[in-house]
Biopython code that builds the backbone (N, CA, C, O; Angstrom):
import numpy as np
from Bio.PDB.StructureBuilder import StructureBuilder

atoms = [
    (1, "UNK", "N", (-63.553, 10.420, -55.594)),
    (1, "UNK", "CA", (-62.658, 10.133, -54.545)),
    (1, "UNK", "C", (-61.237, 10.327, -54.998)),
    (1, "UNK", "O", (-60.862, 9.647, -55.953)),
    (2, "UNK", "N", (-60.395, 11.171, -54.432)),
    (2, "UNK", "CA", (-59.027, 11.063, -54.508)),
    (2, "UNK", "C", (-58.465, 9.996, -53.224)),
    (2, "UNK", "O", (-58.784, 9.541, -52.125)),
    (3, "UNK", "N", (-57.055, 9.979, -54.584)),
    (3, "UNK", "CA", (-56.419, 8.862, -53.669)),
    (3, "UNK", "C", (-55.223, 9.830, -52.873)),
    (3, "UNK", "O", (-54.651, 10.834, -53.297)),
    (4, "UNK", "N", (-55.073, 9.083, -51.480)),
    (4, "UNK", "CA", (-53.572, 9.883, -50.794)),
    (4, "UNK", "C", (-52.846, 9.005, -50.874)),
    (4, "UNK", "O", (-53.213, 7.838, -51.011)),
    (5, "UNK", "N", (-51.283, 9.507, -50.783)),
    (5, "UNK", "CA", (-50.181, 7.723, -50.792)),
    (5, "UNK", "C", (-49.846, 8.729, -49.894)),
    (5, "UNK", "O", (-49.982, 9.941, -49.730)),
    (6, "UNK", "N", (-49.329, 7.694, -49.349)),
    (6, "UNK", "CA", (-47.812, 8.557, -48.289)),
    (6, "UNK", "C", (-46.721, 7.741, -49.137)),
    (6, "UNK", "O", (-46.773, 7.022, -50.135)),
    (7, "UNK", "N", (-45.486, 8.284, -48.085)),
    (7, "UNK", "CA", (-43.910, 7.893, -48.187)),
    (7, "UNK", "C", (-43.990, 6.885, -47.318)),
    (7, "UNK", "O", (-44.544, 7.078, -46.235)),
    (8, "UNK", "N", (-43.507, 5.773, -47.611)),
    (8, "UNK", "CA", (-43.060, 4.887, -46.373)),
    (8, "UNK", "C", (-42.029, 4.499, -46.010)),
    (8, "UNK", "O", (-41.725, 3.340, -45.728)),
    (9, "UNK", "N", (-41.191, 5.723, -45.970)),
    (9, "UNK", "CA", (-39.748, 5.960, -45.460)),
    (9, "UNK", "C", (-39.933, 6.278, -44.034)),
    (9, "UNK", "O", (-40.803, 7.124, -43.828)),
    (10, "UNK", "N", (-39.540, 5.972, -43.361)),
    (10, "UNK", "CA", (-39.769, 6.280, -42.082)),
    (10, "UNK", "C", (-38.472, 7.051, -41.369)),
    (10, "UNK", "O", (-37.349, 6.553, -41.442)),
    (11, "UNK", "N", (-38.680, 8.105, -40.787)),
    (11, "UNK", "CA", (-38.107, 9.539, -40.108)),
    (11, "UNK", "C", (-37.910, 8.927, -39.007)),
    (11, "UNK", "O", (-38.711, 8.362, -38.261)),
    (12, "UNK", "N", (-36.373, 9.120, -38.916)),
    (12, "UNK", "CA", (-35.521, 9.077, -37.700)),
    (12, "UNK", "C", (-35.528, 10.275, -37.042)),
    (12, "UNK", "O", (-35.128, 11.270, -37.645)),
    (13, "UNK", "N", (-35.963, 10.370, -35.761)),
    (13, "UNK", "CA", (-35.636, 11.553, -35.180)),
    (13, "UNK", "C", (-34.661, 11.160, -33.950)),
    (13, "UNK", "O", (-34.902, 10.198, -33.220)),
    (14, "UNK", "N", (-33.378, 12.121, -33.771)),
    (14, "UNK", "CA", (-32.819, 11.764, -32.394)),
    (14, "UNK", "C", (-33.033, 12.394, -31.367)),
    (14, "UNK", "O", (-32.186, 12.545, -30.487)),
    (15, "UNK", "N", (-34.690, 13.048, -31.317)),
    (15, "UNK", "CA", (-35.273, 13.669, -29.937)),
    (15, "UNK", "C", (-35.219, 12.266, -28.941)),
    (15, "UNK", "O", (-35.697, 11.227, -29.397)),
    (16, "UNK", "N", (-34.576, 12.279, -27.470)),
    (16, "UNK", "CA", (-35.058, 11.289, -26.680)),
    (16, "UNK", "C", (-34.733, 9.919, -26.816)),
    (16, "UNK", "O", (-35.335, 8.895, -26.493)),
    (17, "UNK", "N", (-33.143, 10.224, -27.624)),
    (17, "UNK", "CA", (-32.695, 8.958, -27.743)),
    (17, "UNK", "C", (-31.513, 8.513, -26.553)),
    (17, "UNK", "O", (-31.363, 7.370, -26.120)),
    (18, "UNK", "N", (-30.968, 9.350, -26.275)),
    (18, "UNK", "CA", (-30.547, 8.852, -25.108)),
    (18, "UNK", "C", (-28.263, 9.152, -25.963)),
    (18, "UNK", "O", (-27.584, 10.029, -26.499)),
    (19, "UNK", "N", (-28.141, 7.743, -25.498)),
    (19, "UNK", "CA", (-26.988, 7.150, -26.136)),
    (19, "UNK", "C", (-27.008, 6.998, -27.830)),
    (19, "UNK", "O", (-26.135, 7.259, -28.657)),
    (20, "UNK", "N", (-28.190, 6.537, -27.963)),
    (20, "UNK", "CA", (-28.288, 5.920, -29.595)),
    (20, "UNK", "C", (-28.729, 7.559, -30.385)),
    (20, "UNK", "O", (-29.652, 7.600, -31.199)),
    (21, "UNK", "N", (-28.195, 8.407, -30.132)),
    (21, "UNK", "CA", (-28.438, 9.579, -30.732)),
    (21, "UNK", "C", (-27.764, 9.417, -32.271)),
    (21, "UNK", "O", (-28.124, 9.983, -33.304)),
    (22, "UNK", "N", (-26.613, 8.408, -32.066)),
    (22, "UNK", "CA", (-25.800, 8.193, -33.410)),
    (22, "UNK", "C", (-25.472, 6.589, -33.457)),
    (22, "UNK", "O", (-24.398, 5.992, -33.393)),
    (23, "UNK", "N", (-26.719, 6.158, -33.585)),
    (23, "UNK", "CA", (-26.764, 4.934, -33.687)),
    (23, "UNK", "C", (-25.476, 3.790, -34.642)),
    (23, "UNK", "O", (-25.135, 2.634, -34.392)),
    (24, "UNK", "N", (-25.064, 4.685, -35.690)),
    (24, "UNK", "CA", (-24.209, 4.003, -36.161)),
    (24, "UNK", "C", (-22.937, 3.615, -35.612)),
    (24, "UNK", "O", (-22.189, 2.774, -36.111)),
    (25, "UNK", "N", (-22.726, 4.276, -34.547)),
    (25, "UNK", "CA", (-21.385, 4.234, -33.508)),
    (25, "UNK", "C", (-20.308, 4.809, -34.246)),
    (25, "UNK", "O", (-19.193, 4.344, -34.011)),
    (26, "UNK", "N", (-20.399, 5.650, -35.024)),
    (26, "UNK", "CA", (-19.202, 6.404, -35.907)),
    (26, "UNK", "C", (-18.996, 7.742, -34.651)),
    (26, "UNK", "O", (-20.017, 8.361, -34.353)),
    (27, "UNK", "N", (-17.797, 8.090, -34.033)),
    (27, "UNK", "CA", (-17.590, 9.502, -33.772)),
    (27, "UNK", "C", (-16.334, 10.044, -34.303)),
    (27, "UNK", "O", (-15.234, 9.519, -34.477)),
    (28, "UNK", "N", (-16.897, 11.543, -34.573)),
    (28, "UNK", "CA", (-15.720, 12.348, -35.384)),
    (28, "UNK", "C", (-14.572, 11.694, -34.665)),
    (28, "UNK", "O", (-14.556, 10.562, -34.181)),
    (29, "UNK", "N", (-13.441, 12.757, -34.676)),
    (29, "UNK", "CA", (-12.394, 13.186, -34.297)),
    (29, "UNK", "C", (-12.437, 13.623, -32.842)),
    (29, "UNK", "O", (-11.768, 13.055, -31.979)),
    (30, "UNK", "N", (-13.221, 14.618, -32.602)),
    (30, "UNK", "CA", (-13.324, 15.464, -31.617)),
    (30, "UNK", "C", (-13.694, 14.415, -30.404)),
    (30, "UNK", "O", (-13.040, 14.360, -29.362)),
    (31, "UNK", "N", (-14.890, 13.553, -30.701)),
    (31, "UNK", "CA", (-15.912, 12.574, -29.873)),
    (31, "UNK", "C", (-14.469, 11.342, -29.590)),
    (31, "UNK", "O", (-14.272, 11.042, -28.413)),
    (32, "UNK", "N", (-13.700, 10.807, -30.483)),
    (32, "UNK", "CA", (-12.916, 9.814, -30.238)),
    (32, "UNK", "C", (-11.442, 11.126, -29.320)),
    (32, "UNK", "O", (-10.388, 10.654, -28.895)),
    (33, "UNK", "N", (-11.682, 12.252, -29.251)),
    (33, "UNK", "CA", (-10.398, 12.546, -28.622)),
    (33, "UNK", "C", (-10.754, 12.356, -27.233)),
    (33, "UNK", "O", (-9.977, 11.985, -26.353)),
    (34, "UNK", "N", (-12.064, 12.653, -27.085)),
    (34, "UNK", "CA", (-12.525, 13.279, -25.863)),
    (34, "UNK", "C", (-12.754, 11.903, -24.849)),
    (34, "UNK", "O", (-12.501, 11.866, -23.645)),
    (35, "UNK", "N", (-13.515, 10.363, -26.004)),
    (35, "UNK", "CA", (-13.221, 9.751, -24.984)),
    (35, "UNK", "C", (-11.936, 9.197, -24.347)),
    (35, "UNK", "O", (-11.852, 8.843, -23.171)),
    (36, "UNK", "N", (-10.720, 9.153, -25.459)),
    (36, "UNK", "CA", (-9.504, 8.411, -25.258)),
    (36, "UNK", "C", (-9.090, 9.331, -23.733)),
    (36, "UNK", "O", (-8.622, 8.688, -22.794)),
    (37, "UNK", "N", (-9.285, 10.709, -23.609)),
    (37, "UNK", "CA", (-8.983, 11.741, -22.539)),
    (37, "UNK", "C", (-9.847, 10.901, -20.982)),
    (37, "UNK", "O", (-9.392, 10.705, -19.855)),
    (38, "UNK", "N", (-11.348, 10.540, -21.633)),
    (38, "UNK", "CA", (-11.619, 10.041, -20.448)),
    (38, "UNK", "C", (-11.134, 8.293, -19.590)),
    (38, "UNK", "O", (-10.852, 7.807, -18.495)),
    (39, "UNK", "N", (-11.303, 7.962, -20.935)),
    (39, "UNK", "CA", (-10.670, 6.470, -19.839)),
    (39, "UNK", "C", (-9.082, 6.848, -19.728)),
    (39, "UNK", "O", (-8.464, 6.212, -18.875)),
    (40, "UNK", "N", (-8.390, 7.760, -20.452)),
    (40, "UNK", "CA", (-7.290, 7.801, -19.510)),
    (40, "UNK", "C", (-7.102, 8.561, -18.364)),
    (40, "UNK", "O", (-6.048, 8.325, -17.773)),
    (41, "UNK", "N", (-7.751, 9.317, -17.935)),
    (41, "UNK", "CA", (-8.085, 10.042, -16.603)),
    (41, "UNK", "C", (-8.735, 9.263, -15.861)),
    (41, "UNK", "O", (-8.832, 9.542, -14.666)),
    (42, "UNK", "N", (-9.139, 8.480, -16.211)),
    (42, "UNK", "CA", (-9.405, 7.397, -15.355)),
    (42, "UNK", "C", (-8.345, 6.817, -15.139)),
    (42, "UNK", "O", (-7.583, 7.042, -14.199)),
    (43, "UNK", "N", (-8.238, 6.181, -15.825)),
    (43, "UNK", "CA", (-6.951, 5.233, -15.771)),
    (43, "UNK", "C", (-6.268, 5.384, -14.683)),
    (43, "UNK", "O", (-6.118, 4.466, -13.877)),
    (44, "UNK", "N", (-5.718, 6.694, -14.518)),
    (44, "UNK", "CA", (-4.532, 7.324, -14.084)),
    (44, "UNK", "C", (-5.072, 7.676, -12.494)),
    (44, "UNK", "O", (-4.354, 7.785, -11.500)),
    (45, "UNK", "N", (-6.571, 7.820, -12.564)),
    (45, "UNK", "CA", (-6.999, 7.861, -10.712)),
    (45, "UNK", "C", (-7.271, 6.650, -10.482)),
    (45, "UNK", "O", (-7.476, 6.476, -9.280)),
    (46, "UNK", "N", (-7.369, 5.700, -11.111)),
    (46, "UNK", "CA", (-7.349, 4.461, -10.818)),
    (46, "UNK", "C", (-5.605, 3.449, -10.411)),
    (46, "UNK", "O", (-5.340, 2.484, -9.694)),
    (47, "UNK", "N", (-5.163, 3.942, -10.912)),
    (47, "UNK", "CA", (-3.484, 3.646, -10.579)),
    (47, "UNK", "C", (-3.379, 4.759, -9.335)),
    (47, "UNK", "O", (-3.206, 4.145, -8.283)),
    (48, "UNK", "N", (-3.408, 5.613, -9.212)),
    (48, "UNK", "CA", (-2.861, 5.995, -8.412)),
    (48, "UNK", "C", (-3.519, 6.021, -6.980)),
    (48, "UNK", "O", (-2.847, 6.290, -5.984)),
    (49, "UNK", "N", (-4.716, 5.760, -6.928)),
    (49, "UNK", "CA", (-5.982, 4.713, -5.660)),
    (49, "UNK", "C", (-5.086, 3.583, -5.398)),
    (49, "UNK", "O", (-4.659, 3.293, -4.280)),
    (50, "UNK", "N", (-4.829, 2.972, -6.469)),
    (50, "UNK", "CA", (-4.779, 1.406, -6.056)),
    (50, "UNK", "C", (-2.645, 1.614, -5.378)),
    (50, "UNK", "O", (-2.142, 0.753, -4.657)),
    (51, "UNK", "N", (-1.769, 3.008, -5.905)),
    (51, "UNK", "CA", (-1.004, 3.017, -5.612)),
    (51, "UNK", "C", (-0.664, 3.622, -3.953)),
    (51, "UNK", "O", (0.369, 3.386, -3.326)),
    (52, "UNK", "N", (-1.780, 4.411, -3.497)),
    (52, "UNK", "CA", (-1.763, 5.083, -2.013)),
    (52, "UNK", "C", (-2.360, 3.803, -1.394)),
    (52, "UNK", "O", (-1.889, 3.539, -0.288)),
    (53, "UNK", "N", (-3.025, 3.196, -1.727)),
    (53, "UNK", "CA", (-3.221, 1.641, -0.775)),
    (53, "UNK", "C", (-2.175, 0.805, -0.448)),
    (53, "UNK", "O", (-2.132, 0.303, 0.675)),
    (54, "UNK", "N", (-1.324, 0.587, -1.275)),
    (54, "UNK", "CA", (-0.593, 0.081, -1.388)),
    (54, "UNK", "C", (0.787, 0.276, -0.619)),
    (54, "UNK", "O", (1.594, -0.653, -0.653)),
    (55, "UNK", "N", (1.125, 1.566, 0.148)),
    (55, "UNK", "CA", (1.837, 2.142, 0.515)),
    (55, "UNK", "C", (2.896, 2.884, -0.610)),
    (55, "UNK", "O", (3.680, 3.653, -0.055)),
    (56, "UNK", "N", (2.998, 2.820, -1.572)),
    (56, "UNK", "CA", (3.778, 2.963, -2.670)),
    (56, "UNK", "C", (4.050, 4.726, -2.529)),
    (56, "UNK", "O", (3.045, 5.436, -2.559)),
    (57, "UNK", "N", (5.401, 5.379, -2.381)),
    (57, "UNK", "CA", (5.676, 6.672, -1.806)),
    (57, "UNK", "C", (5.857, 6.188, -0.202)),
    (57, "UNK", "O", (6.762, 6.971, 0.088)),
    (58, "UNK", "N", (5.688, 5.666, 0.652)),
    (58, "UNK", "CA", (6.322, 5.562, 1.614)),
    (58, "UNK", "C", (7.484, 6.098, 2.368)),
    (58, "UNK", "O", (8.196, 5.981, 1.370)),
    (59, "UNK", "N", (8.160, 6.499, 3.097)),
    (59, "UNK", "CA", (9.167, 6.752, 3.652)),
    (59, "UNK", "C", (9.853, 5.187, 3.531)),
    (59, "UNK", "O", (9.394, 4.209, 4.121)),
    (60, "UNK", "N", (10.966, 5.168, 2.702)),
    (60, "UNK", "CA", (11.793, 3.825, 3.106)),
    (60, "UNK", "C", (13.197, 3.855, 3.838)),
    (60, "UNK", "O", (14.107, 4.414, 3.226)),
    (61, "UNK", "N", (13.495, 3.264, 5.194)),
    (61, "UNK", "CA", (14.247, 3.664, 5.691)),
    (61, "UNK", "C", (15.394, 2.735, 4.719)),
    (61, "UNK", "O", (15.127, 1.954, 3.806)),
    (62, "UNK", "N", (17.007, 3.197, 5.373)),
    (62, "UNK", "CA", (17.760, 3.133, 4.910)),
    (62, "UNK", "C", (18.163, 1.685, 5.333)),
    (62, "UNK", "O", (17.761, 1.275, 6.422)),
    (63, "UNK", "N", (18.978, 0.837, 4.490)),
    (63, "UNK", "CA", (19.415, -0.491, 5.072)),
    (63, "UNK", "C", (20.233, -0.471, 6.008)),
    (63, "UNK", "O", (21.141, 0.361, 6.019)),
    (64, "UNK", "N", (20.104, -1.224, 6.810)),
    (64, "UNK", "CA", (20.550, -1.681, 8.224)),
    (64, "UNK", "C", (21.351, -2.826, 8.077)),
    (64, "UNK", "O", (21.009, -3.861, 7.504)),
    (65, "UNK", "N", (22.764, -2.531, 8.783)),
    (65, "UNK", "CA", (23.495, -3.599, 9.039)),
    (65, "UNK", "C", (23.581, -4.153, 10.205)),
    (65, "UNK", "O", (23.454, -3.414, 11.181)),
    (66, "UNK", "N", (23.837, -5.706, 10.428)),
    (66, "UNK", "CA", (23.938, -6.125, 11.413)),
    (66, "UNK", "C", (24.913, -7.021, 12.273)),
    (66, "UNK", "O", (26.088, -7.225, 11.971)),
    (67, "UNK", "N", (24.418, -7.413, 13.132)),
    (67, "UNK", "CA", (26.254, -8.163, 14.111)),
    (67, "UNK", "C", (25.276, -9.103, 14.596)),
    (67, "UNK", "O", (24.276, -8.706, 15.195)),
    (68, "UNK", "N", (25.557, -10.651, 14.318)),
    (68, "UNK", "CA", (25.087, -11.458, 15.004)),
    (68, "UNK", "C", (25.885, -12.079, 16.376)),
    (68, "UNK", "O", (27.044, -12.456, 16.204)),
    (69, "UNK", "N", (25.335, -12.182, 17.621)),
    (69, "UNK", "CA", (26.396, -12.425, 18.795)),
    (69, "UNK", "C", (25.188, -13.341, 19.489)),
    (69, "UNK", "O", (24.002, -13.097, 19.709)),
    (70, "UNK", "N", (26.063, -14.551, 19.742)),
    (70, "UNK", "CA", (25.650, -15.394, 21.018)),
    (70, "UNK", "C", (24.943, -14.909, 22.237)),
    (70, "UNK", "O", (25.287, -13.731, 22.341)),
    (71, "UNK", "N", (24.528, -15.061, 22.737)),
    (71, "UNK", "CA", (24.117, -14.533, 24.142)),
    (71, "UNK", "C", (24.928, -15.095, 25.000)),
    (71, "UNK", "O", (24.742, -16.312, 25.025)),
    (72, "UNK", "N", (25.732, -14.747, 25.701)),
    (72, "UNK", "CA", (26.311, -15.277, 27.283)),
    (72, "UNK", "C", (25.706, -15.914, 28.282)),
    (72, "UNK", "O", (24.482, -15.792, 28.319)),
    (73, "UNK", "N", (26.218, -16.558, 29.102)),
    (73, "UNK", "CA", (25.060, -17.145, 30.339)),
    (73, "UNK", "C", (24.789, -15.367, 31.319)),
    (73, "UNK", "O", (25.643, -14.508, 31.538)),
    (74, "UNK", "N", (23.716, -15.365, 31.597)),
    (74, "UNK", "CA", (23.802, -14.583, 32.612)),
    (74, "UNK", "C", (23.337, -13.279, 31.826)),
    (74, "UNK", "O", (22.556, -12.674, 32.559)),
    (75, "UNK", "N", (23.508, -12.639, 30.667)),
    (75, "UNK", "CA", (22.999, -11.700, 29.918)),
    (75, "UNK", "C", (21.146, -11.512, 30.028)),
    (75, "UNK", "O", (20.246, -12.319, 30.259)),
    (76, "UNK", "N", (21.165, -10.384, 29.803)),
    (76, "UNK", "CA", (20.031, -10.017, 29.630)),
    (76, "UNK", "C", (19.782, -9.039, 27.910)),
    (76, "UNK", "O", (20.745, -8.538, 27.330)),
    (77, "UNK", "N", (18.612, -8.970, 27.469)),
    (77, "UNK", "CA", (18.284, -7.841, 26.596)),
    (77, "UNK", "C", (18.986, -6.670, 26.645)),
    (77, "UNK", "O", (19.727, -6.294, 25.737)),
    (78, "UNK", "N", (18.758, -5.986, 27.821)),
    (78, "UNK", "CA", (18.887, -4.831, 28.108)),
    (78, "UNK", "C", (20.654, -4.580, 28.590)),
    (78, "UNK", "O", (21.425, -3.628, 28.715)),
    (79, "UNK", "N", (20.683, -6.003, 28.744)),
    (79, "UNK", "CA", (23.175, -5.386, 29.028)),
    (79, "UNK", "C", (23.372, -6.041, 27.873)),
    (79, "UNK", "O", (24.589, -6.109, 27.700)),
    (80, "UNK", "N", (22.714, -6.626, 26.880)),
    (80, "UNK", "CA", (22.975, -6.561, 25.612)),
    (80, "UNK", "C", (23.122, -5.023, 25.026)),
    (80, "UNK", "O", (24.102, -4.357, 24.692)),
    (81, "UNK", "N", (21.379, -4.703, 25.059)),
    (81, "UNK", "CA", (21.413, -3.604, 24.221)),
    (81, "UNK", "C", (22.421, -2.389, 24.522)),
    (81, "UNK", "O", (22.992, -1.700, 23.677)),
    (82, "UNK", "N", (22.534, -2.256, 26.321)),
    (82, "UNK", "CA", (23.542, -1.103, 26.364)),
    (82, "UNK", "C", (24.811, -1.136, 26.289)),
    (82, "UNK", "O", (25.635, -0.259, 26.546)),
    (83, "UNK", "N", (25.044, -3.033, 25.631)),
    (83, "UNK", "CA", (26.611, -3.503, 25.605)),
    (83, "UNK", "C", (26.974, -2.396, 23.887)),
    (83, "UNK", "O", (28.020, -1.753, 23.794)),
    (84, "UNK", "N", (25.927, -2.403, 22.765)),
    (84, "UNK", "CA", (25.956, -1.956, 21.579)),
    (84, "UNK", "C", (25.292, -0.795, 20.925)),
    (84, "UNK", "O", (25.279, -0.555, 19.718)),
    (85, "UNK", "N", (24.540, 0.148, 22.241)),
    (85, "UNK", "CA", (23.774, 1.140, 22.126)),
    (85, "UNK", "C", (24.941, 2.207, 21.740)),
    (85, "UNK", "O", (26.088, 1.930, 22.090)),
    (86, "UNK", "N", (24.683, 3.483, 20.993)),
    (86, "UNK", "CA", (25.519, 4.204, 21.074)),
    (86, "UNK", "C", (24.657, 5.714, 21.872)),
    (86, "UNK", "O", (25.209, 6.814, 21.879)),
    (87, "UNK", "N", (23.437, 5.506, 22.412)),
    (87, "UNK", "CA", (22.717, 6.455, 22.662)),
    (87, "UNK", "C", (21.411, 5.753, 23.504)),
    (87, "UNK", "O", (21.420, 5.069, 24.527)),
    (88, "UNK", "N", (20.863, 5.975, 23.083)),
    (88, "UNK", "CA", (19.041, 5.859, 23.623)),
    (88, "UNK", "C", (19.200, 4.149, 24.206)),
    (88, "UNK", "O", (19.063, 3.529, 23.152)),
    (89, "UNK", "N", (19.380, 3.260, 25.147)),
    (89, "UNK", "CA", (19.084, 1.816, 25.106)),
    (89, "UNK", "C", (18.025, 1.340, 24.975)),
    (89, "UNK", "O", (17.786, 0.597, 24.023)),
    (90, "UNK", "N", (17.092, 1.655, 25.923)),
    (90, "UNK", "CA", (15.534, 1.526, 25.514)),
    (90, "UNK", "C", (15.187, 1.352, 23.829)),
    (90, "UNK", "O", (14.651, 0.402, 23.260)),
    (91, "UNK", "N", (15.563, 2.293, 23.417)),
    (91, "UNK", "CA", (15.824, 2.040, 21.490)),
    (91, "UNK", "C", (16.538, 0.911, 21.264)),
    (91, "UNK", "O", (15.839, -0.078, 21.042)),
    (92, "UNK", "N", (17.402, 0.790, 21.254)),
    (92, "UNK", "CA", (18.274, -0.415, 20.996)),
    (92, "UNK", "C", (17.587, -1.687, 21.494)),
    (92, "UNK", "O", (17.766, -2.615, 20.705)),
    (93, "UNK", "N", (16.860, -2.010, 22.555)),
    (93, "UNK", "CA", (16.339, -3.254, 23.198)),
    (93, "UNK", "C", (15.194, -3.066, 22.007)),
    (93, "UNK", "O", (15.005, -3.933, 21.154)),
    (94, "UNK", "N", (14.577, -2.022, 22.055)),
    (94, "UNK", "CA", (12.873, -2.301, 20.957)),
    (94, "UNK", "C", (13.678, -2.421, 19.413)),
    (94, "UNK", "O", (12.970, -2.829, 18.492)),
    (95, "UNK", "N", (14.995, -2.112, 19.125)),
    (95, "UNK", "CA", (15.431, -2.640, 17.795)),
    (95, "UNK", "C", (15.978, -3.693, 17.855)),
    (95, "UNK", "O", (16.246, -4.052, 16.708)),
    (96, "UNK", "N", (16.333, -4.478, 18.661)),
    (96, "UNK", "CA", (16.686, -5.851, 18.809)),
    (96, "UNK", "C", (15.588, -6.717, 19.196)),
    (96, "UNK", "O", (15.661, -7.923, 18.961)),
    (97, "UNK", "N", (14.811, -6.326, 19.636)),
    (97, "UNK", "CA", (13.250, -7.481, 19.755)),
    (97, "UNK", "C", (12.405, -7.368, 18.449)),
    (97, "UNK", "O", (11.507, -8.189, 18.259)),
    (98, "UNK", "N", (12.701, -6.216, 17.391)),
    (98, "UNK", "CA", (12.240, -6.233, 16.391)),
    (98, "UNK", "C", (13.096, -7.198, 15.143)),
    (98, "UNK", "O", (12.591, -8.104, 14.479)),
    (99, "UNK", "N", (14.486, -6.709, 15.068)),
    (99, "UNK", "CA", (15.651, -7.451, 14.212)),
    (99, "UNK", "C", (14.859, -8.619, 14.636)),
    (99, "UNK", "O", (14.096, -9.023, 13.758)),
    (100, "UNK", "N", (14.834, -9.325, 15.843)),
    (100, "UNK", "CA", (14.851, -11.016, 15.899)),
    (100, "UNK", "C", (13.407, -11.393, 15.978)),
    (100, "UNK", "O", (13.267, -12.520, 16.452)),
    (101, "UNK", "N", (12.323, -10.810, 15.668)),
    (101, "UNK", "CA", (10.777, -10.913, 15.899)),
    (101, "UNK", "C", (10.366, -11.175, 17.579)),
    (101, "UNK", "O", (9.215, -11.216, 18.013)),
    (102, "UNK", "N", (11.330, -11.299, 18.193)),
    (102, "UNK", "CA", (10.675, -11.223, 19.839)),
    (102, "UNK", "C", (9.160, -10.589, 20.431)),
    (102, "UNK", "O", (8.570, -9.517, 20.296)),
    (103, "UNK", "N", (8.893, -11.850, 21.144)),
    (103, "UNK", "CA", (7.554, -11.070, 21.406)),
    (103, "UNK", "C", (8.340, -10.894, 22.738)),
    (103, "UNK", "O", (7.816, -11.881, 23.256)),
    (104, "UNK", "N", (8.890, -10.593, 23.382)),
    (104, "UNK", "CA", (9.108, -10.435, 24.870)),
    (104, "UNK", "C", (10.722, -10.184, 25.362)),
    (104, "UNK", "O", (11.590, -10.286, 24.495)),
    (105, "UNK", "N", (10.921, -10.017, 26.074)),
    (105, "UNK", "CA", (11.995, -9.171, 26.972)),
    (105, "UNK", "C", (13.120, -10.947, 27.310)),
    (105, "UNK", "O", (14.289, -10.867, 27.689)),
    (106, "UNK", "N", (12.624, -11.921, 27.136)),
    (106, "UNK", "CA", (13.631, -13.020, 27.574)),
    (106, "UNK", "C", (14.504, -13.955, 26.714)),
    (106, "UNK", "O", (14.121, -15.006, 26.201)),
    (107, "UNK", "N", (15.514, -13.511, 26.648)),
    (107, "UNK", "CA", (16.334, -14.614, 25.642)),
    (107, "UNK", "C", (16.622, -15.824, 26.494)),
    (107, "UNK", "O", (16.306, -15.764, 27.682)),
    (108, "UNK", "N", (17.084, -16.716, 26.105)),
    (108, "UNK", "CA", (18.286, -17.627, 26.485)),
    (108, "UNK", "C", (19.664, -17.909, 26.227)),
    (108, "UNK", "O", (19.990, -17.999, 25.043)),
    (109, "UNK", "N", (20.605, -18.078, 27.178)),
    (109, "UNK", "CA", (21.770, -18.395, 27.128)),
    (109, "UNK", "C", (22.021, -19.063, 25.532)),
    (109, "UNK", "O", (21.201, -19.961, 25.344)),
    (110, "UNK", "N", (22.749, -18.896, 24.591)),
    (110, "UNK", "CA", (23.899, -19.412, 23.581)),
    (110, "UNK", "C", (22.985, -19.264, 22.449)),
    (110, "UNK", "O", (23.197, -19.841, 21.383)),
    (111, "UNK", "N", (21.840, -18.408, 22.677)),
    (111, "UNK", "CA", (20.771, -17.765, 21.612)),
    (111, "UNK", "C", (21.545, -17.161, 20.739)),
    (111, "UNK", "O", (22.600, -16.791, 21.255)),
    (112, "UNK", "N", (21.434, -16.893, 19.535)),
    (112, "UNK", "CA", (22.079, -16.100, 18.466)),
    (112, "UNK", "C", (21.387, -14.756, 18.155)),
    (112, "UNK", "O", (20.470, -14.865, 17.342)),
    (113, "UNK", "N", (21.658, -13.321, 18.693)),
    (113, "UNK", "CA", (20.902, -12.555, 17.931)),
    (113, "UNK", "C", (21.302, -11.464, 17.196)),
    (113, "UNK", "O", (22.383, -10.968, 17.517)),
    (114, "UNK", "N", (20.549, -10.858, 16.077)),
    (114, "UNK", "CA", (21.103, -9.772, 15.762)),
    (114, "UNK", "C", (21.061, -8.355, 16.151)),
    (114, "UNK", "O", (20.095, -7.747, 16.612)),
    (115, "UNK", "N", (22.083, -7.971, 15.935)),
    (115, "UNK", "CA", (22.229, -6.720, 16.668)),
    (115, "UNK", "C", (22.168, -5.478, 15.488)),
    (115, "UNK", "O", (23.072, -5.294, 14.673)),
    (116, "UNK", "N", (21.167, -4.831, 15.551)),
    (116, "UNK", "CA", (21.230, -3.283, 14.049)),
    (116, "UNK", "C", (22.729, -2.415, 14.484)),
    (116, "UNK", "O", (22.774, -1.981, 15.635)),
    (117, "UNK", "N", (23.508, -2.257, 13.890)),
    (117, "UNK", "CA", (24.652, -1.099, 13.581)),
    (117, "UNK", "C", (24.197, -0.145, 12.317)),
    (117, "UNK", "O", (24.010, -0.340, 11.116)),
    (118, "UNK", "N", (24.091, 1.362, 13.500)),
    (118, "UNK", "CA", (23.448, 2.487, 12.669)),
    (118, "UNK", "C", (22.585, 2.290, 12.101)),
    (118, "UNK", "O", (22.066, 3.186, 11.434)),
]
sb = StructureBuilder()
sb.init_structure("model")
sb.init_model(0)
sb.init_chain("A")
sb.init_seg("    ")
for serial, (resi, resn, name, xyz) in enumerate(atoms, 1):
    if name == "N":
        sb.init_residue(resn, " ", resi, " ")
    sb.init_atom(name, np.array(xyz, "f"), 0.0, 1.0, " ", f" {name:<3s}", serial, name[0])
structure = sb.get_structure()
């Protein structure tokens, strides 16, 4: 009878390993460039998602100055607005119910409101 021994080293193969192909978690150069490239391309569609939600780029209009004036007895919105319109009144009444948060077309007498200039 002969005797057989084997080796009882046991053979790593990285057929079908998936991720753990390099189990030790060492990557070159090349492997650490490539991921730093991916989470920052991420990164960067991730900022800029969360920046178009946000409105961020917007059109921002220009600051607006204003004239605060009493209301008179007897005034309305609208001989307000065309008292300070320089054009459109209809505009001017929907920028003065906006300046003062108005939900509606009715002030009262010795009301304070503001008026947008340009």
């Amino acid at each position: 009878m002969s005797a057989v021994t084997f080796n009882s080293v046991a053979l790593k193969s990285s057929v079908n390993q998936g991720f753990l192909a390099n189990p030790s978690g060492t990557l070159n150069r090349r492997g650490r460039l490539a991921r730093t490239l991916v989470v920052a391309s991420l990164a960067v569609v991730l900022m800029a998602g969360f920046a178009a939600r946000s409105g961020a780029g917007d059109q921002v209009s220009h600051a607006t100055s204003y004239v605060t004036v009493a209301v008179p007895a007897g005034a309305t919105l609208w001989s307000i607005a065309s008292a300070y319109s320089t054009g459109d009144t209809q505009a001017m009444v929907e920028s003065i119910r906006e300046a003062n948060n108005l939900s509606g077309y009715d002030i009262a007498a010795g009301a304070r409101l503001r008026i947008p200039t340009a």
